[in-house]
Phi, psi and omega in degrees: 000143187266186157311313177320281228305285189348291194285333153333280166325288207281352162305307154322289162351264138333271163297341167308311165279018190242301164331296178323293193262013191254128190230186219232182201328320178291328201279310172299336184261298154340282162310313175286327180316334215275339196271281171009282192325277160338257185339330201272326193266016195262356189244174180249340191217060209258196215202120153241175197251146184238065185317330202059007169294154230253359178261325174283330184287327182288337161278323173289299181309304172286005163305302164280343159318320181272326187238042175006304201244009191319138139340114178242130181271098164247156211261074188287080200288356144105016183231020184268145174283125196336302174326282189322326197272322163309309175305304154311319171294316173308317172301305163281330173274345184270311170283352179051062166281142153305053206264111186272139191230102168286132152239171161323148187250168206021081212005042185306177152203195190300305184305333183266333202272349148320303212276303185273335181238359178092175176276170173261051183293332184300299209285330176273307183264352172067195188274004175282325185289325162297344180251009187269321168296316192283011188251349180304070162014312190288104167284001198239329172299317191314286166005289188283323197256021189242340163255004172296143144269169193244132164336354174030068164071343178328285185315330187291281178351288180278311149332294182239296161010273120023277213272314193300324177296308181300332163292343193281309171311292193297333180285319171303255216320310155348302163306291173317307197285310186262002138310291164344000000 
């Protein structure tokens, strides 16, 4: 057997055991469902949360696969693109969702925790978004991220936190009361 054939074989070979154990797409699906599955059954009542961002619409649908009729929470920070509200709507009438609609509390929004705490660059993007502006051309973004102060978790808090807590709290006490 020469070298060729050898590296041939073993190239074969290779893809062969890589095909075997690698695993596709149902096998992926498979498995999250099974987790679903598991996770789901550790609650008595359990819930998901929903953005309607195109990573939450692929967690609600296989969500319901396992659950149908699960309760869906969305976190309505009033700052979403027209498309996400469309989506949601469309969602809750094609899927007949259960949807509880969270808002922000005391009328908070995006524009006051701005307003009071700076933007919240610290907390999602870090220092890529500050150093990715000072590479910017655009002297006036540069600017702006260089005099922001940053929200330290404020926005997340008040916007989303906040209000899920406050649903959680209302969901315990709910219990207790019809436990009573």
């Amino acid at each position: 057997m020469g070298i060729e054939t050898l590296c041939a074989l073993c190239s074969s070979t290779l893809l062969l055991i890589e095909a075997l154990t690698s695993p596709t797409h149902k096998h992926k699906i498979d498995d999250s469902l099974f987790l679903i599955e598991r996770i789901l059954a550790l609650h008595k009542k359990p819930v998901v949360a929903c953005s309607f961002g195109k990573d939450s619409e692929v967690v609600l649908h296989l969500v319901r696969r396992v659950r149908p009729d699960i309760p869906v929470v969305f976190n309505n920070t009033k700052v979403e693109i027209p498309e996400t509200y469309q989506l949601k709507r469309q969602l809750v009438k094609d899927w007949n969702l259960d949807l509880v609609e969270v808002f922000p509390l005391n009328n908070w929004s995006f524009w006051k925790v701005i307003e009071k705490y700076g933007f919240p660059l610290g907390q999602r993007f870090g220092n890529k978004a500050t150093s990715c502006a000072l590479d910017s051309p655009n002297i006036q973004l540069e600017t702006a991220l260089m005099s922001t102060r940053h929200t330290n978790g404020k926005c997340c808090y008040y916007l989303k936190k906040a209000p899920m807590l406050v649903l959680c709290v209302g969901l315990v006490n709910a219990l207790i009361v019809n436990a009573v």
